[in-house]
C-alpha positions as a printed NumPy array, in Angstrom:
array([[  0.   ,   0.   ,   0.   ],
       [  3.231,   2.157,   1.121],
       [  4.845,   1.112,  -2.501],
       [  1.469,   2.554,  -4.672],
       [  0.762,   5.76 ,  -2.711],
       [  4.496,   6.681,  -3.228],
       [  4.412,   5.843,  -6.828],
       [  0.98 ,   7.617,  -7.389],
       [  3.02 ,  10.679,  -5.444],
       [  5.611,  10.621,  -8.267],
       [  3.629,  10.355, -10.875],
       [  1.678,  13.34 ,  -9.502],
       [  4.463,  15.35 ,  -9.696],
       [  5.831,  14.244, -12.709],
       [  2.471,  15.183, -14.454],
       [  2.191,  18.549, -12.246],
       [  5.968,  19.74 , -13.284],
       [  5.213,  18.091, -16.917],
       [  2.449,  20.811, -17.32 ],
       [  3.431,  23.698, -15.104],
       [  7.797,  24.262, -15.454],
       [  8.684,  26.07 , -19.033],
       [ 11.198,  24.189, -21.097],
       [ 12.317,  26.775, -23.429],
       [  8.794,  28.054, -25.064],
       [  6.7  ,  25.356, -23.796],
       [  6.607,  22.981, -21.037],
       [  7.003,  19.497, -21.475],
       [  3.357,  18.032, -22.471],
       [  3.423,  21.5  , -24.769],
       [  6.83 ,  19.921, -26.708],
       [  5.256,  16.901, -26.791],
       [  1.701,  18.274, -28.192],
       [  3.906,  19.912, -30.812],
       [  5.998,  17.086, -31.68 ],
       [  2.21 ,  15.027, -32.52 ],
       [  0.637,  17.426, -34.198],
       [  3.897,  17.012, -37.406],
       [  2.904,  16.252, -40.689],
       [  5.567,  13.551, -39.69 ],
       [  3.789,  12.178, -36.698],
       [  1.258,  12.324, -38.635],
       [  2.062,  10.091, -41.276],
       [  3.072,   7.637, -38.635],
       [ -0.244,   7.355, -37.115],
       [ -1.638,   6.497, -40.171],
       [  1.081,   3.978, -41.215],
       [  0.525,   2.535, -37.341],
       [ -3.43 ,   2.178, -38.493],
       [ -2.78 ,   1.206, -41.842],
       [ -0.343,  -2.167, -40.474],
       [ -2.314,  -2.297, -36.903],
       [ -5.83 ,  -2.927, -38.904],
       [ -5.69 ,  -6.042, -39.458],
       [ -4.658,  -7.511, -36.145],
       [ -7.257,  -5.381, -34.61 ],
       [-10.295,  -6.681, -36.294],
       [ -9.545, -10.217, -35.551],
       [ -9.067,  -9.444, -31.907],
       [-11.704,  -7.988, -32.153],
       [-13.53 , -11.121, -33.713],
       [-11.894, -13.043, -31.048],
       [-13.162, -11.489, -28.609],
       [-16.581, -11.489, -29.704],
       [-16.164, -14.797, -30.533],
       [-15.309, -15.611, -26.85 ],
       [-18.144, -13.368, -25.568],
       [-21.056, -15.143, -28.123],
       [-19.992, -18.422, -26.736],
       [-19.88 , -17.365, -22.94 ],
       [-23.162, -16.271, -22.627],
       [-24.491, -18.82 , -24.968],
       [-27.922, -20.789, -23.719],
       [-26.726, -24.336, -23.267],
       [-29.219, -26.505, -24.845],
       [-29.676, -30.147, -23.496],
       [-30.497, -28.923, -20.183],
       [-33.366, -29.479, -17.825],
       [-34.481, -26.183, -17.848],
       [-33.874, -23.577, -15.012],
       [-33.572, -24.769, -11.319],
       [-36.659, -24.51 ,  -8.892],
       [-36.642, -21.471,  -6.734],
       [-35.543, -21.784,  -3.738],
       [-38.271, -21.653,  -0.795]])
């Protein structure tokens, strides 16, 4: 418990000096907002979606797959139990 609340601490920080201490023009999450927004990083997104497409749609099948057959009616069955009196 010690270990998270100390991590979550640094983090906090990390984020707060991330948006708040100047780094030149910008602060940090600026730079990086600057970087993204690249005809560059742009064309890497898209190349990123273009490859990641595929493998995406059949996790996605996968997982709907898996989800169809866990909530599935099982046939065969007696029928649902008696309530309980």
């Amino acid at each position: 418990m010690i270990r998270f609340a100390f991590t979550l601490l640094i983090v906090g920080v990390l984020v707060f000096l991330g948006a708040t201490v100047k780094l030149g023009k910008r602060t940090f999450f600026g730079h990086v907002s600057a970087i993204w927004s690249t005809d560059e990083a742009k064309d890497m997104r898209e190349g990123v979606s273009e490859k990641a497409k595929p493998a995406l749609e059949k996790v996605k099948r996968g997982v709907e797959a898996g989800y169809k057959e866990a909530t599935k009616d099982e046939t065969g069955d007696a029928g649902p139990a008696a309530p309980a009196r």
